[in-house]
mmCIF file as gemmi writes it, N, C-alpha and C atoms, coordinates in Angstrom:
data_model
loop_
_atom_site.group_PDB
_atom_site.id
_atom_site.type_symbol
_atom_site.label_atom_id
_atom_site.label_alt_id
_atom_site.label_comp_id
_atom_site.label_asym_id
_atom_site.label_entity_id
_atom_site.label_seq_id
_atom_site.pdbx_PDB_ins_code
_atom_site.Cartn_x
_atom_site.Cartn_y
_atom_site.Cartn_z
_atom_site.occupancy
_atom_site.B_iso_or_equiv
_atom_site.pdbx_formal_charge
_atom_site.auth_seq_id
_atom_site.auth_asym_id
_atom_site.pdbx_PDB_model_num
ATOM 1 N N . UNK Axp A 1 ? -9.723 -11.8 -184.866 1 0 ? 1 A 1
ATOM 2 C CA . UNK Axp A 1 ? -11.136 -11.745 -184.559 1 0 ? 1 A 1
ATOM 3 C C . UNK Axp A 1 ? -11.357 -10.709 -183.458 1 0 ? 1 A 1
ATOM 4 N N . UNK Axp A 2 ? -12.353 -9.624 -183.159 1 0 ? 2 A 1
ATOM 5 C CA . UNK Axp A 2 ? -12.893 -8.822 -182.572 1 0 ? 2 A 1
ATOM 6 C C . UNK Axp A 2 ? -13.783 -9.118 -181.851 1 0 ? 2 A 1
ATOM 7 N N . UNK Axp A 3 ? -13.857 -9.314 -180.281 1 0 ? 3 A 1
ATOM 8 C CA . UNK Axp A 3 ? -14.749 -9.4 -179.128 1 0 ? 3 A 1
ATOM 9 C C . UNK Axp A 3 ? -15.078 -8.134 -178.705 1 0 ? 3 A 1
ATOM 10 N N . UNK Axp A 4 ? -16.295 -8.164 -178.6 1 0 ? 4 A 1
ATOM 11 C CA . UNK Axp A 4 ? -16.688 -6.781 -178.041 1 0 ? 4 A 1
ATOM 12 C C . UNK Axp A 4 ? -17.014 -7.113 -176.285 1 0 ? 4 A 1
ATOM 13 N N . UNK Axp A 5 ? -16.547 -6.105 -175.682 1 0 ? 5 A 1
ATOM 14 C CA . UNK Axp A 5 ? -16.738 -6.561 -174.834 1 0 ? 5 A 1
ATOM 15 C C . UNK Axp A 5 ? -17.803 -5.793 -173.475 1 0 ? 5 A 1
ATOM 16 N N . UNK Axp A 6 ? -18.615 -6.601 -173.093 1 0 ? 6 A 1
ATOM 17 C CA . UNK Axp A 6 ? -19.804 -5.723 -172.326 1 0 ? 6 A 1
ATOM 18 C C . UNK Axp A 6 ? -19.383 -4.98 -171.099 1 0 ? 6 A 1
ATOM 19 N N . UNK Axp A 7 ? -20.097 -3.556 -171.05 1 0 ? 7 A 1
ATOM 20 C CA . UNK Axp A 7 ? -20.068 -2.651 -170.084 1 0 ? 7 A 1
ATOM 21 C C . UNK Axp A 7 ? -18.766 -2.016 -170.494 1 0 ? 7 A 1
ATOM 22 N N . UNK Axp A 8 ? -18.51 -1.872 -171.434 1 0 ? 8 A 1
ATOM 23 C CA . UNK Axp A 8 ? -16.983 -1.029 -171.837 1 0 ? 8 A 1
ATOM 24 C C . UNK Axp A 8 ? -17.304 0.033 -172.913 1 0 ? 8 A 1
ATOM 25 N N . UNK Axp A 9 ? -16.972 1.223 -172.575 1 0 ? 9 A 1
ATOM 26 C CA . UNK Axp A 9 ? -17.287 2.181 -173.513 1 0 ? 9 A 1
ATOM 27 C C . UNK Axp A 9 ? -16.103 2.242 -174.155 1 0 ? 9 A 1
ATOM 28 N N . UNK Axp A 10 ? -16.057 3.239 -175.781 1 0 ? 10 A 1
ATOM 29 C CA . UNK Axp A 10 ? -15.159 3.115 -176.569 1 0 ? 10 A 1
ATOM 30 C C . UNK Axp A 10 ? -14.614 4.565 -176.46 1 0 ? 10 A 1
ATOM 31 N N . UNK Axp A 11 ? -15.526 5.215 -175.994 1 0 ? 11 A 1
ATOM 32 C CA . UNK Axp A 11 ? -14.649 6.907 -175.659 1 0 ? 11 A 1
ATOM 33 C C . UNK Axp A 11 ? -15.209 7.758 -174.017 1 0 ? 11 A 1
ATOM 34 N N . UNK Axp A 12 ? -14.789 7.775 -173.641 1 0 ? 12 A 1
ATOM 35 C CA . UNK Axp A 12 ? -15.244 9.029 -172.711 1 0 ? 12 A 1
ATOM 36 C C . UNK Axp A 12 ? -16.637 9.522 -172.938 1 0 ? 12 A 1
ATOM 37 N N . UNK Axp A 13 ? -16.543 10.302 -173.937 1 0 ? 13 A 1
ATOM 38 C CA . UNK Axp A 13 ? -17.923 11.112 -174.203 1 0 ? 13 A 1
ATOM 39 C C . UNK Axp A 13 ? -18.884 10.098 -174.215 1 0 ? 13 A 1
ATOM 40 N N . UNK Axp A 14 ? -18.733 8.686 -174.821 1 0 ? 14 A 1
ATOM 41 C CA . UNK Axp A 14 ? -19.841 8.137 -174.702 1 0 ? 14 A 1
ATOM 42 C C . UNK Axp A 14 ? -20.261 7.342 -173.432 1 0 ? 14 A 1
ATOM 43 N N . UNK Axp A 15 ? -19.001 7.33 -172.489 1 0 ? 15 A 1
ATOM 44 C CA . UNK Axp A 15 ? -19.635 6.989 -171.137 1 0 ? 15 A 1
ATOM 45 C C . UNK Axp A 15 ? -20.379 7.759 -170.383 1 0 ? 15 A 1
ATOM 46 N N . UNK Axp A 16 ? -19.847 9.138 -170.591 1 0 ? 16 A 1
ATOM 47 C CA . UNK Axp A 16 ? -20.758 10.305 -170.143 1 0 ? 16 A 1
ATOM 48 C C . UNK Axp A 16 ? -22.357 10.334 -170.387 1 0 ? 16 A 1
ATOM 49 N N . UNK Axp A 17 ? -22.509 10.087 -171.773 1 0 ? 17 A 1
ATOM 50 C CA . UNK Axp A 17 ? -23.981 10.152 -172.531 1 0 ? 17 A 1
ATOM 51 C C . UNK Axp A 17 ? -24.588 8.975 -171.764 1 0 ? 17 A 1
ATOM 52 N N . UNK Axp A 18 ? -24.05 8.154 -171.478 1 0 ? 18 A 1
ATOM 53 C CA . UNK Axp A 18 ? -24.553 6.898 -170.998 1 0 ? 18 A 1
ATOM 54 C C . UNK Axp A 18 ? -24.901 7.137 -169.224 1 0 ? 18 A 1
ATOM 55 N N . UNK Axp A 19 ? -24.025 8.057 -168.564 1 0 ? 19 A 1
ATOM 56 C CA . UNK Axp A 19 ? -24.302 8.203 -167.355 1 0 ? 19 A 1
ATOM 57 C C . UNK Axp A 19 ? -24.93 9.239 -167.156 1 0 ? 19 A 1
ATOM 58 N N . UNK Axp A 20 ? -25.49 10.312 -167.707 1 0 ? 20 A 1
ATOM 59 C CA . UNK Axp A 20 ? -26.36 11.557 -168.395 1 0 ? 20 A 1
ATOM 60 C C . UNK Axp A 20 ? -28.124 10.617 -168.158 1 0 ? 20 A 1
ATOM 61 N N . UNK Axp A 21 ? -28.028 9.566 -169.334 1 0 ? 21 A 1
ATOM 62 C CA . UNK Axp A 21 ? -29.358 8.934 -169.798 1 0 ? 21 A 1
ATOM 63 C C . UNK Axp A 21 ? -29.718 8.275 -168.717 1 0 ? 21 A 1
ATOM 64 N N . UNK Axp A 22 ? -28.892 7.356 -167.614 1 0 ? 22 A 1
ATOM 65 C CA . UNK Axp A 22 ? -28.582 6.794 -166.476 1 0 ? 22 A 1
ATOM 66 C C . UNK Axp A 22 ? -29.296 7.42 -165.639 1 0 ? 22 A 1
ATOM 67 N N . UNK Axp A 23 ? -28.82 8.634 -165.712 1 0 ? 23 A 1
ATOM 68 C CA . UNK Axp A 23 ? -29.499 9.98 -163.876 1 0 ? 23 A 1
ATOM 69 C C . UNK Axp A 23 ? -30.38 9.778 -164.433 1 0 ? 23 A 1
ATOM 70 N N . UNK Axp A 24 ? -31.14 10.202 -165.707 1 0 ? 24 A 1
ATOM 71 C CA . UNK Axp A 24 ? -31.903 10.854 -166.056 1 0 ? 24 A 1
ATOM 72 C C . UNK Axp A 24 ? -33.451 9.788 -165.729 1 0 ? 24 A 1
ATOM 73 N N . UNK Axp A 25 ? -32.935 8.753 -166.149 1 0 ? 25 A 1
ATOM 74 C CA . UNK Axp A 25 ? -34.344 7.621 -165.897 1 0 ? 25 A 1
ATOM 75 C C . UNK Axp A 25 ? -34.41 7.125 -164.6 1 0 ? 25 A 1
ATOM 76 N N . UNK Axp A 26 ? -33.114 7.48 -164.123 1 0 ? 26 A 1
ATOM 77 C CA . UNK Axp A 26 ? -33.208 7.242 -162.51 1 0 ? 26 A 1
ATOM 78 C C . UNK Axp A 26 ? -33.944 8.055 -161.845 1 0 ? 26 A 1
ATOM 79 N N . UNK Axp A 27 ? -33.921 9.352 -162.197 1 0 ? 27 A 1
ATOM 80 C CA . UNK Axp A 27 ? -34.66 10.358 -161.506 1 0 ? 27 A 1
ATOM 81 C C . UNK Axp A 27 ? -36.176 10.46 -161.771 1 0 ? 27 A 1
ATOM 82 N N . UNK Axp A 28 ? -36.429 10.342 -162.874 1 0 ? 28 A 1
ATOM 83 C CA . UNK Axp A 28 ? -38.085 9.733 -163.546 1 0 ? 28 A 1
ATOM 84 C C . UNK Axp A 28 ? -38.532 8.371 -162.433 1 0 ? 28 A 1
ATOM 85 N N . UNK Axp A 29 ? -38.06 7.641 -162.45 1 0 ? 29 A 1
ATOM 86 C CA . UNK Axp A 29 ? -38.06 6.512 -162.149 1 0 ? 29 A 1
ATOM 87 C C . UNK Axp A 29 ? -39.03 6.62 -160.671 1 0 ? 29 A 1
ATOM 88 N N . UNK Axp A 30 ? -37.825 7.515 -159.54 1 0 ? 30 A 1
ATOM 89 C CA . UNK Axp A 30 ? -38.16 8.173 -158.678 1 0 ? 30 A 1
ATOM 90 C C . UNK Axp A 30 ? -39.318 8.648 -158.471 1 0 ? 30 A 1
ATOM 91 N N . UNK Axp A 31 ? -39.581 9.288 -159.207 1 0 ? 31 A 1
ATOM 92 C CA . UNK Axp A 31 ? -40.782 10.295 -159.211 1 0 ? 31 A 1
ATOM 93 C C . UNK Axp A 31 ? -42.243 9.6 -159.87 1 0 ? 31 A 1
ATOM 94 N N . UNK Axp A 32 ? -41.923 8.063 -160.185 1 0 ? 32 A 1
ATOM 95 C CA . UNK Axp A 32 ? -42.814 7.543 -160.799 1 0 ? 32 A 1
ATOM 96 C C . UNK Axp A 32 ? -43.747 7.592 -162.093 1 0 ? 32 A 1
ATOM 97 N N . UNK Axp A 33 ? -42.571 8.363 -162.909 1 0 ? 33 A 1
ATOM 98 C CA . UNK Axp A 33 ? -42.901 8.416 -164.343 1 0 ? 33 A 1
ATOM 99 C C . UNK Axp A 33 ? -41.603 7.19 -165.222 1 0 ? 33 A 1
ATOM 100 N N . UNK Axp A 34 ? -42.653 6.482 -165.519 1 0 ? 34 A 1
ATOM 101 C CA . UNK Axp A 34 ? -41.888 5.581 -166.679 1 0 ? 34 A 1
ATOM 102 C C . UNK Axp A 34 ? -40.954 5.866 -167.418 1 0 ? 34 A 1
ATOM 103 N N . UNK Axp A 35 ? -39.929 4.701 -167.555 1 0 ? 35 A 1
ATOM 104 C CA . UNK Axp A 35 ? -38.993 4.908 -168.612 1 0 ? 35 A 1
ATOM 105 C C . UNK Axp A 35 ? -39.096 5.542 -169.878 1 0 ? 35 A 1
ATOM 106 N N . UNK Axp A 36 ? -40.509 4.451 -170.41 1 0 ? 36 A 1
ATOM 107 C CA . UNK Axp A 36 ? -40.992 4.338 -171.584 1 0 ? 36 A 1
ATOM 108 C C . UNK Axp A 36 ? -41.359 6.109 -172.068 1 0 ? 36 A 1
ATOM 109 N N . UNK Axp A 37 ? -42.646 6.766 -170.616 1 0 ? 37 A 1
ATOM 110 C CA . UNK Axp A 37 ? -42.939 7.568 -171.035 1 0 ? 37 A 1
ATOM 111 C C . UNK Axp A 37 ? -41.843 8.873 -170.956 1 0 ? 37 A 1
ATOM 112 N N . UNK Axp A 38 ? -40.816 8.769 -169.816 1 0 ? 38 A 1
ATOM 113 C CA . UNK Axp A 38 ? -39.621 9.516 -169.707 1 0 ? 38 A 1
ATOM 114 C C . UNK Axp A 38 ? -38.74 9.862 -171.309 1 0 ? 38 A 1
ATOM 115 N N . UNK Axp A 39 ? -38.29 8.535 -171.964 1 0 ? 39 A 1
ATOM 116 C CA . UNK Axp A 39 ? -37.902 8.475 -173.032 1 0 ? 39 A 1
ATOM 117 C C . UNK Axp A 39 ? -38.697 9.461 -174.099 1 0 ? 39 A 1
ATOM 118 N N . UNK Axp A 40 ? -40.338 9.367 -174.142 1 0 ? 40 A 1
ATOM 119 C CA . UNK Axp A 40 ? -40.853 9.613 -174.995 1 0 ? 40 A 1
ATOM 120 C C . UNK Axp A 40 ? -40.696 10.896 -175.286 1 0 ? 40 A 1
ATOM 121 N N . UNK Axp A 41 ? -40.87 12.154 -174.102 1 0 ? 41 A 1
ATOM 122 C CA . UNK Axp A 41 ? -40.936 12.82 -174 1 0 ? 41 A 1
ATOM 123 C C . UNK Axp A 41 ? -39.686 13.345 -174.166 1 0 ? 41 A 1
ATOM 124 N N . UNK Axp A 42 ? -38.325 13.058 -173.691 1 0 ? 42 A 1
ATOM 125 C CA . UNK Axp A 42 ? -37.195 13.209 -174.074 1 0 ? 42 A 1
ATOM 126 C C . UNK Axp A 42 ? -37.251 13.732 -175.441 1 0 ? 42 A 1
ATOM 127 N N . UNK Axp A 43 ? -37.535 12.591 -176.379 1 0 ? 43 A 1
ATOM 128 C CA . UNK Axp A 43 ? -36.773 12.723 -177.588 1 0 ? 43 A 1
ATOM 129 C C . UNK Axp A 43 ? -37.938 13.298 -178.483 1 0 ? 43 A 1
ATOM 130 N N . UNK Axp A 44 ? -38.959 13.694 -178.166 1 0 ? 44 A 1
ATOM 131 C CA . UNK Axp A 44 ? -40.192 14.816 -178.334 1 0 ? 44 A 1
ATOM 132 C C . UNK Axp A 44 ? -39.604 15.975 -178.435 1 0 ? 44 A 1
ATOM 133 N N . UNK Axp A 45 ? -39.196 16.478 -177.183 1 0 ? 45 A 1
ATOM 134 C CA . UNK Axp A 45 ? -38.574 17.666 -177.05 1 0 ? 45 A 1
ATOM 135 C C . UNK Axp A 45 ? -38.657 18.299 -175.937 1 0 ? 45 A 1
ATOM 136 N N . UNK Axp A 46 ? -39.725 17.406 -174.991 1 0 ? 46 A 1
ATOM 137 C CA . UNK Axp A 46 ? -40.174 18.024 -174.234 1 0 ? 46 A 1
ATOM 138 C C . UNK Axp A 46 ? -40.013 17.006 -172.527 1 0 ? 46 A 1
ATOM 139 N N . UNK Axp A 47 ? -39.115 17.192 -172.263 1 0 ? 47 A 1
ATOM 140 C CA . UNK Axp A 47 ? -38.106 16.373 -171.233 1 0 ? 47 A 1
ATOM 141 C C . UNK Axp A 47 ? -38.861 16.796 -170.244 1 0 ? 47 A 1
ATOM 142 N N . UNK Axp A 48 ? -39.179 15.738 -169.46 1 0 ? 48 A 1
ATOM 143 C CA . UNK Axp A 48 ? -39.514 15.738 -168.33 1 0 ? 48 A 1
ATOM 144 C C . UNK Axp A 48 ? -38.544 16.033 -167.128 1 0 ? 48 A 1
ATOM 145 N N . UNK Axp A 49 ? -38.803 17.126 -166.338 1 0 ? 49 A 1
ATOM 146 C CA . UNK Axp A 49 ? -38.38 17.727 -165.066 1 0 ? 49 A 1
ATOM 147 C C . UNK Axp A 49 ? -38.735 18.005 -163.75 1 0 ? 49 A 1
ATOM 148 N N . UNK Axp A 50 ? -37.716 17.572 -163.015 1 0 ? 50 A 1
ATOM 149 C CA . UNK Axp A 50 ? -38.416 17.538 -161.276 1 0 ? 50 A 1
ATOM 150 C C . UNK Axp A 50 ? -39.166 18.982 -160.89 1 0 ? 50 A 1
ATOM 151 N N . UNK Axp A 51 ? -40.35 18.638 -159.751 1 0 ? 51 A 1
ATOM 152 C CA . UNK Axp A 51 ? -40.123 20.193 -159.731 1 0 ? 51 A 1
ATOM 153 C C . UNK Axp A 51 ? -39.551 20.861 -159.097 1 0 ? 51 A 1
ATOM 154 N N . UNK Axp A 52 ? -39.564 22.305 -159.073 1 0 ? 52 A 1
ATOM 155 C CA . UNK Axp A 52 ? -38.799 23.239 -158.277 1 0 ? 52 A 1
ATOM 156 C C . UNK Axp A 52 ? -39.291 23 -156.954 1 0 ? 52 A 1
ATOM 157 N N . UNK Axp A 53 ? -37.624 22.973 -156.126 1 0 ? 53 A 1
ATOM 158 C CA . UNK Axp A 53 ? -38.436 23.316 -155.175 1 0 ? 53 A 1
ATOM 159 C C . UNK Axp A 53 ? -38.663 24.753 -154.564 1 0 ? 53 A 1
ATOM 160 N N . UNK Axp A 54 ? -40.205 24.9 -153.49 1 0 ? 54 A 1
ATOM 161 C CA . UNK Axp A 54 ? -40.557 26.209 -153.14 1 0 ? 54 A 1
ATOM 162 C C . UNK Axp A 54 ? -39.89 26.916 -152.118 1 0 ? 54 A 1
């Protein structure tokens, strides 16, 4: 029988993708743009970014 077991990734690359998506809503988060709408825009195409600074 097979337990999967939580918080365990199955390769590298996909812990990466996972700590990538991680910053990424963390930093939205920050800045007070939603997950929801962070996500949206993500996978739109059109990713939301801090701004520069001057």
């Amino acid at each position: 029988m097979h337990r999967k077991v939580s918080g365990c990734f199955r390769s590298k690359a996909g812990a990466e993708r996972s700590a990538h998506l991680r910053s990424y809503l963390d930093t939205t988060r920050k800045n007070d743009i939603s997950a929801m709408d962070a996500l949206m825009r993500l996978f739109s195409g059109d990713p939301w970014m801090p701004p520069q600074p001057t």
